[in-house]
C-alpha positions in Angstrom: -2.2 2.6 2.5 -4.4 -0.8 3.0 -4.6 -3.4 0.7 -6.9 -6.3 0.8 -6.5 -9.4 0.3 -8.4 -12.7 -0.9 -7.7 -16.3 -1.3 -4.0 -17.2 -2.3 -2.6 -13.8 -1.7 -4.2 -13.6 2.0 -2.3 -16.9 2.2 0.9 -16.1 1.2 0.9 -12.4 2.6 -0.7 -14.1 5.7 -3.2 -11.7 6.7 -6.5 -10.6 5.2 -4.8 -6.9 4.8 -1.6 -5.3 4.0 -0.5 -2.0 5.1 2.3 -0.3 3.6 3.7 2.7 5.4 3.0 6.1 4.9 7.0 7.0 4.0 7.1 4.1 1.1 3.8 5.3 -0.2 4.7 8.4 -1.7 6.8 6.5 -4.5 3.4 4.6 -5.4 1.9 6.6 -7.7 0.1 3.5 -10.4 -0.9 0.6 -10.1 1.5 -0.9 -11.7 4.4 0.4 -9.4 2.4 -1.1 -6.5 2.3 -4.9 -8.0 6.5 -4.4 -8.4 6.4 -3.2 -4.6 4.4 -5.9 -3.2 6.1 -8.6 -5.4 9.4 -7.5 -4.3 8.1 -7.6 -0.3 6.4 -11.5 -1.4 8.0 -12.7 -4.2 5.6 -15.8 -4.2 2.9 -13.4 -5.5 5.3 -13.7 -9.1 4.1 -17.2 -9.3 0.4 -16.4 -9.6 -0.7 -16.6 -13.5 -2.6 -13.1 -13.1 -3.4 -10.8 -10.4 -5.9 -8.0 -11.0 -5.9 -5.1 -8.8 -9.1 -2.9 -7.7 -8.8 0.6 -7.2 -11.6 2.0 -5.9 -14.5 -0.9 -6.4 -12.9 -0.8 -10.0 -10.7 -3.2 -11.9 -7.1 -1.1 -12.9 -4.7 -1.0 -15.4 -0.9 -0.7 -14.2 -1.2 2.6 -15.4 -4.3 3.8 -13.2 -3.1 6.4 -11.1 -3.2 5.7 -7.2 -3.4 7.3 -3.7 -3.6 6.8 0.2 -6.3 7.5 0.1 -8.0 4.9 -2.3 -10.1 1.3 -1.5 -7.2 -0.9 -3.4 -7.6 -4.8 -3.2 -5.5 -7.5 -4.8 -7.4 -10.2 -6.9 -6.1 -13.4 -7.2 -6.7 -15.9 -9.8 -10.1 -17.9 -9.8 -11.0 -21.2 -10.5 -13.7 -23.4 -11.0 -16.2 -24.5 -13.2 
């Protein structure tokens, strides 16, 4: 599974993408099981005031059912004005 990433989360991850491995992703079924994955492999991501997840092109709820297969990026926080 892939994960992209933009602004702080590339920075603290470190890379524009994370991949998780085949074996751990079979235990990943929501999106909300993902976020406690991640957070436990970056614990720096806990610190962010939200992080919105996209499934597919689409914003998800923790409870939005994911797989290998699916376009899933992280979305940090935005500012500005």
């Amino acid at each position: 599974m892939t994960i992209l990433l933009f602004g702080i989360t590339r920075d603290i991850v470190g890379n524009h993408s994370l991949n998780i491995p085949e074996n751990d992703t079979k235990d990943l079924g929501s999106v909300g099981q993902l976020k406690s994955y991640i957070m436990e492999l970056f614990p720096a991501l806990k610190d962010l005031t939200s992080l919105a997840v996209a499934v597919n092109s689409n914003y998800a709820s923790d409870k939005t059912p994911i797989s290998g297969t699916d376009e899933i990026a992280l979305i940090p926080p935005v500012s500005g004005g």
